[in-house]
N, C-alpha and C positions, 0 to 999 in steps of 0.2 A: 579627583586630582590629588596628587602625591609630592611634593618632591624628591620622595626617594624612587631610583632606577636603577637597573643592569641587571645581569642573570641570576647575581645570586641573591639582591634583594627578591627578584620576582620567585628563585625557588624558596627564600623562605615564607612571601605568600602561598605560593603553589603548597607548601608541607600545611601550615593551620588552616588553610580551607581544606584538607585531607580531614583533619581532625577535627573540624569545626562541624563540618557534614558528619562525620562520627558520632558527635558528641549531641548532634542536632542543639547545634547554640545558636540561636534568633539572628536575623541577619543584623538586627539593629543593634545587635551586643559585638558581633565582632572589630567594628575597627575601633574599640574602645579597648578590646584586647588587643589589636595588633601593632596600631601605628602607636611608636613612640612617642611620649609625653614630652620630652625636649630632645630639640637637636642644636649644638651650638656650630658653626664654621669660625673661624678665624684665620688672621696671617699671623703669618710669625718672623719677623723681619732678623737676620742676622749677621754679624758682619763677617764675611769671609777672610780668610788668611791674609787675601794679595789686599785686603782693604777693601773691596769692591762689597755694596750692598745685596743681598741674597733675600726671598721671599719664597717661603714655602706654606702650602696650607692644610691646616689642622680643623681634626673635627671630633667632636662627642658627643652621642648619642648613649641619652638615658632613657630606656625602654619605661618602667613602670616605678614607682617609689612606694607600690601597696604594700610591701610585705616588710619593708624596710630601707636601708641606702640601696641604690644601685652597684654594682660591684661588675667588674671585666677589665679587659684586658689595655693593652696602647701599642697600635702595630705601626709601626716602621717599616713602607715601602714603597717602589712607585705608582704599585695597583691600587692602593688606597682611595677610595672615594665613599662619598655619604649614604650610598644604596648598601656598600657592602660595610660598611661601620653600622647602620640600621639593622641588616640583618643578622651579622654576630649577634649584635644587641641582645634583639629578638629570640633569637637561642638560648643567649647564657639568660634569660627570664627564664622560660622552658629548665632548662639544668636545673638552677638552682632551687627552683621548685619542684621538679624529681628527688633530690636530695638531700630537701628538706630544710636549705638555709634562708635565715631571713633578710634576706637580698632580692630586688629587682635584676634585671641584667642592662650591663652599658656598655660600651665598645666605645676606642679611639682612636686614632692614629693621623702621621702626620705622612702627606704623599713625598716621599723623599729616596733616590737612589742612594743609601750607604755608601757605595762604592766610589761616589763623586766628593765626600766630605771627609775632612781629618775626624778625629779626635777631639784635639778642641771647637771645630764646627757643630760636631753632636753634642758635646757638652750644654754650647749656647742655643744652639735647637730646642734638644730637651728642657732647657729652662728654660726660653721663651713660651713654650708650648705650657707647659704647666702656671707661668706667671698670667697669661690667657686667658686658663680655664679657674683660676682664683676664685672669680665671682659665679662658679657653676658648681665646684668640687666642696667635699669636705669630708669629715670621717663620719656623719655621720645624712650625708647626702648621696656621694659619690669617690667610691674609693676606686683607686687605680692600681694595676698589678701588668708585669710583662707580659708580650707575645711578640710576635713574628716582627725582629728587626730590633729588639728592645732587652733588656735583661738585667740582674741585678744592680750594676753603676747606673743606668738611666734612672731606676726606680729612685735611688741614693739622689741624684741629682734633683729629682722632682721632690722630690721629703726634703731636701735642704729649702732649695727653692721656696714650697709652700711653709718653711719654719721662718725663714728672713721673713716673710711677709708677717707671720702670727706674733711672731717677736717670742717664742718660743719654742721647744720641740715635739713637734706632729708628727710621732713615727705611724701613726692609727692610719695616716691618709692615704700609705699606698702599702701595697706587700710585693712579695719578691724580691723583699730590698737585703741586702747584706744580712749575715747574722750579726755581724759588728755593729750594725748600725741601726738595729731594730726588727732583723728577718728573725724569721720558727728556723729552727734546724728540720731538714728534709722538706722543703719548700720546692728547692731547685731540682729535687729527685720524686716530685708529689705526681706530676702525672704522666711518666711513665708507668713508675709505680704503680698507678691505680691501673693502665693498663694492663700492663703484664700482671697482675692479680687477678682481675677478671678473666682476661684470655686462660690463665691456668685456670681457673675456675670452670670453665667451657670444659679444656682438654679434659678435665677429671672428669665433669660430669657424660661429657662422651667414650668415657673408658678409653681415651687415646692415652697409652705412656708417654712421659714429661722426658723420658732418656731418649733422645733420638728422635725425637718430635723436628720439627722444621718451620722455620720462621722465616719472614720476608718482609721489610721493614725499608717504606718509600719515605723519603725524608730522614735524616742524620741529623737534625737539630737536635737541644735540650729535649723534647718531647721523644724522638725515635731514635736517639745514643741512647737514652735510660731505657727505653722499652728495651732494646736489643740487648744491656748490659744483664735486664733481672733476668731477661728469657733465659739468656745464656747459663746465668747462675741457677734457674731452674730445672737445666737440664739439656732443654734447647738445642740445635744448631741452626743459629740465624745462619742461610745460606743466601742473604743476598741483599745490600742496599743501598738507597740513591739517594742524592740529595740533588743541586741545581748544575751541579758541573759535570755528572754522571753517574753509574750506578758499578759496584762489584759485585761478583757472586761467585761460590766456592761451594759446590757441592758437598764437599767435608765441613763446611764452617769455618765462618770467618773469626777473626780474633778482636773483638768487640772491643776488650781491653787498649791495645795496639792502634785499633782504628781511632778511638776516642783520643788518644792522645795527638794521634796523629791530625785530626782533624781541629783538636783546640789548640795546636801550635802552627797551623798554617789556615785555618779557617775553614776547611772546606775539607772533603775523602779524594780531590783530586790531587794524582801524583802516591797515594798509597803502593797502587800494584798497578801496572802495565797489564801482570800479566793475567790481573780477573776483571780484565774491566769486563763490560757488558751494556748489552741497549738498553737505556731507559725505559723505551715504551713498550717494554717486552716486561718489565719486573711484576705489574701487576698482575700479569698471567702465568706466571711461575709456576708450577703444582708446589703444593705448603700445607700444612696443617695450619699453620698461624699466619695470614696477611695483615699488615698494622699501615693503611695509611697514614702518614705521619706529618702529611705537608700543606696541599694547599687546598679548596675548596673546589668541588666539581670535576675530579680527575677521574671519580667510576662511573662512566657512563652507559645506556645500556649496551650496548656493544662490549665494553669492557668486562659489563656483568654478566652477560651470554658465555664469556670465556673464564673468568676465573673457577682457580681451581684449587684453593682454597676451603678449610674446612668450615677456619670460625675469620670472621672477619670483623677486625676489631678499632675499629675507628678513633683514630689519636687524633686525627684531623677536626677540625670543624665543617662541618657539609661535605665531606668528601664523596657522596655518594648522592647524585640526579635524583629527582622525582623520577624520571624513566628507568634509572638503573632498580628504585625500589620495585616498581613495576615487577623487572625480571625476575627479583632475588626473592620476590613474595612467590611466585612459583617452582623458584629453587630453596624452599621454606627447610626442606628433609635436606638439603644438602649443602649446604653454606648457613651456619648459624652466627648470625649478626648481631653484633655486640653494639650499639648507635651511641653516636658522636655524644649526644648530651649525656649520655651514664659513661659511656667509656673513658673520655679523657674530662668529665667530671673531678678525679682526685687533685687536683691542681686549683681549684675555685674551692674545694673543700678545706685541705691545708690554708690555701691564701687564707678563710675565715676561721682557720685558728689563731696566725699570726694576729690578724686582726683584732680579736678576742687578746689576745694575752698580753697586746700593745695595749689596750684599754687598760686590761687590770694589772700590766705591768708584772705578768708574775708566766715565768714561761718555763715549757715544758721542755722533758727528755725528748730526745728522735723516738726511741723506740714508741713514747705515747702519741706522737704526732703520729706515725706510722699505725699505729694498733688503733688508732680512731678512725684516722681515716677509714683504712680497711672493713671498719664495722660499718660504716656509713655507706659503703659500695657497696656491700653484701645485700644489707639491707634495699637498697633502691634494685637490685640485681633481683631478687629472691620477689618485689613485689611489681616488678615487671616484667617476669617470666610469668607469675599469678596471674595476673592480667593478661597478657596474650594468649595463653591456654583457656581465659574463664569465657574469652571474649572472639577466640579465632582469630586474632589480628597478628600483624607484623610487629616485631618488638621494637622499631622504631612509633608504628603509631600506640603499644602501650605505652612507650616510657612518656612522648610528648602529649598523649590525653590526661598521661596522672599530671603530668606539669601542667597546661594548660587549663584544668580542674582546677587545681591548688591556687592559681591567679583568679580563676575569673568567680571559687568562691570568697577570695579576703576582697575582692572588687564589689561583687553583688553584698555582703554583709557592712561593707564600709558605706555603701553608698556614692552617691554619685554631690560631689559638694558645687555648688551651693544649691 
C-alpha cells in the first residue's frame, strides 16, 4: 500500500522496476530505493482581494537524503497532486545522480489555477507555502528552485520568506532566484542551454549540418524559448512551436527573437500570427531533425512514437515520453536517437548547484564559467551513457537511469541501513 497514485507516479514505478530487473536488485532493496523518505501536504490559507478566505493545498516530497540535501523544483498548477510531486521526486534522484551532484531529488508544488489569482494573491500564496514547509526545508536539507507556474519573483519571495523567519539572509535555501538577490548568472538560460548543447552534440556526431537543420519545439516556456533561441543561433530553423493556447509553424523559420518578446509581454504565442498558426496535436509529428518536448508529462505515447519523424529526440520535458512509447522507440533504436529527460534537461539542476555552492561560499562566478562548467558536466554524463548503452545493448534511457540508480543504491548499501 502507497499513498502515492496516478499515471505518472505509476510510470515512474513502471521505468525502475525497468531497471531494477536490469540491474537484478533484490526485491527487498527496492522500495528502499523507490518510495520517498518524507512527504509533507499542507494548506495554505490566503486572504483574497475581495477579503473572502482562500485555501489551497501544497505538497513536498523529499525522495532520498543519501548523497546529500534534497534539491528540485516547486510547480504551480491545477494538476498538482502527491503522485505526481512523488514522481518528479523520483527522477531528479535518478538525474542528479547521473550527473554527479551531491543531492537527493524533491519536488513541490501548490494545486492552484494562476489564471484565477492576482499578483498580490501569488505573492501571499507563495509565502504561505514556504512559511509551511519551514520546519521540513533548509540549505542544507532541502533546497528549492522553479518550475512549471513559478520563476524567479516566487523563488525571491520564498528566500525572504525563509530570512524573516531565520532573522537573517538565506540566499543558499533556494535557486532560480534573481541575480540581485542572490541568483548565478545564466541560471534562467541553464536548461535550454544544456539542451540545445546536447541536441547539437547528436546532430554532429550524426554528420547532420547545423545550417539548415530543423527544430520543433512543444512548449514556449523558459525551458523551450531558450532551446529554440540557441538552436536558432546554432544555425537552426526552428519551424514550429506550441505552447497551451496553440502552436505556429513556418516552414522557412520562425523568428525566435520576435516570438520571445512577444510571448513575455502578453504571456503566451497566442495572437503572434494568424497566419502560421497550426494544430497542436499534429506538432509532434512534424518531420525535423531536432524535436524538444518542452512541456508537460506523458505527451509521446506509443501511437505518437509509431509516427515521429524526427531524428534526435531531445527531451526538455520531465517524463514526456510512456513506458509504451519506450517500447516503440527501442525498436526505432537506428532511427530516432534519444537524448532522455534526466540527462537532457539536467543543465538547470546543474547551474541551480552552482548558485548554490557560490551562495555558500559567497564568492560567484562569470556566465561564461557557469556556462563552460555546465557544459563539461553534460558532456561528461552524455559521453558515459552513450558508453553504457553500447557496452550493454540498452536504450539510453535505461543507461542513463541504471548509472543513476547505481550511484543511490551504492551511497545506500555502503551507509547502511540506521538504526
Amino acid at each position: 500500500m502507497t499513498v502515492y497514485s496516478g499515471p505518472v507516479f505509476e510510470m515512474a514505478v513502471n521505468q525502475f522496476g525497468v531497471i531494477a530487473n536490469h540491474l537484478s536488485i533484490p526485491m527487498d532493496e527496492r522500495d528502499r530505493l523507490l518510495l520517498p523518505k518524507r512527504a509533507v501536504i499542507v494548506s495554505c490559507p490566503i486572504h483574497r482581494d475581495d477579503g473572502s478566505i482562500a485555501v489551497f493545498e501544497g505538497y513536498r516530497v523529499q525522495h532520498h537524503l543519501t548523497l546529500g540535501p534534497t534539491k528540485g523544483g516547486t510547480r504551480f498548477a491545477p494538476s498538482v497532486d502527491i503522485g505526481e510531486v512523488a514522481a518528479l521526486a523520483i527522477w531528479m534522484s535518478w538525474k542528479c545522480a547521473l550527473v554527479g551532484l551531491p543531492y537527493g531529488g524533491a519536488k513541490g508544488g501548490v494545486r492552484v489555477d494562476l489564471s484565477t489569482i492576482s499578483k498580490r494573491e501569488l505573492e501571499s500564496l507563495s509565502r504561505r507555502y514556504m512559511q509551511e514547509m519551514i520546519p521540513f526545508v533548509g540549505p542544507h536539507t532541502d533546497v528549492m528552485a522553479p518550475d512549471m507556474g513559478t520563476n524567479e519573483q516566487v523563488m525571491a519571495w520564498f528566500m525572504d520568506t525563509y530570512s524573516m523567519y531565520q532573522g537573517r539572509t538565506v540566499t543558499e535555501i533556494v535557486t532560480g532566484k534573481p541575480v540581485a538577490s542572490g541568483g548565478t548568472l545564466g541560471r534562467r538560460e541553464a536548461t535550454g542551454r544544456g539542451v540545445a548543447h546536447l541536441a547539437k552534440r547528436v546532430l554532429n556526431e550524426l554528420s547532420i549540418s547545423l545550417n539548415g537543420a530543423t527544430a520543433v519545439i512543444q512548449g514556449f516556456g523558459n525551458v523551450g524559448s531558450h532551446v529554440a533561441l540557441e538552436l536558432q543561433q546554432f544555425g537552426l530553423k526552428v519551424i514550429a512551436v506550441s505552447d497551451h493556447t496553440g502552436a505556429l509553424h513556418d516552414p522557412a523559420g520562425l523568428d525566435i527573437p520576435a516570438l520571445m518578446r512577444h510571448a513575455s509581454e502578453h504571456g503566451s504565442i497566442a495572437g503572434f500570427s494568424s497566419q502560421l498558426q497550426f494544430d497542436p496535436a499534429q506538432i509532434l509529428t512534424l518531420p525535423c531533425d531536432v524535436l524538444v518536448p518542452a512541456a508537460m508529462e506523458r505527451v509521446i505515447d506509443a501511437r505518437v512514437a509509431e509516427n515521429l519523424e524526427c531524428r534526435v529526440l531531445a527531451e526538455g520535458a520531465n517524463g514526456p515520453t510512456t513506458p509504451d512509447a519506450d517500447l516503440v522507440l527501442e525498436k526505432r533504436r537506428d532511427e530516432v536517437f534519444v537524448i532522455p529527460d534526466i540527462l537532457c534537461n539536467s543543465g538547470g539542476v546543474v547551474v541551480s548547484y552552482f548558485e548554490w555552492v557560490q551562495d555558500l561560499q559567497q564568492l560567484f562566478w562569470e556566465e561564461e564559467e557557469v556556462t563552460r562548467r555546465e557544459y563539461h558536466i553534460l558532456d561528461r554524463a552524455f559521453e558515459t551513457m552513450v558508453a553504457r548503452s553500447r557496452a550493454d545493448n540498452i536504450s539510453h534511457r535505461t543507461a542513463a537511469m541504471a548509472i543513476g540508480v547505481e550511484k543511490v543504491r551504492a551511497a545506500k548499501n555502503t551507509r547502511g541501513l540506521f538504526p
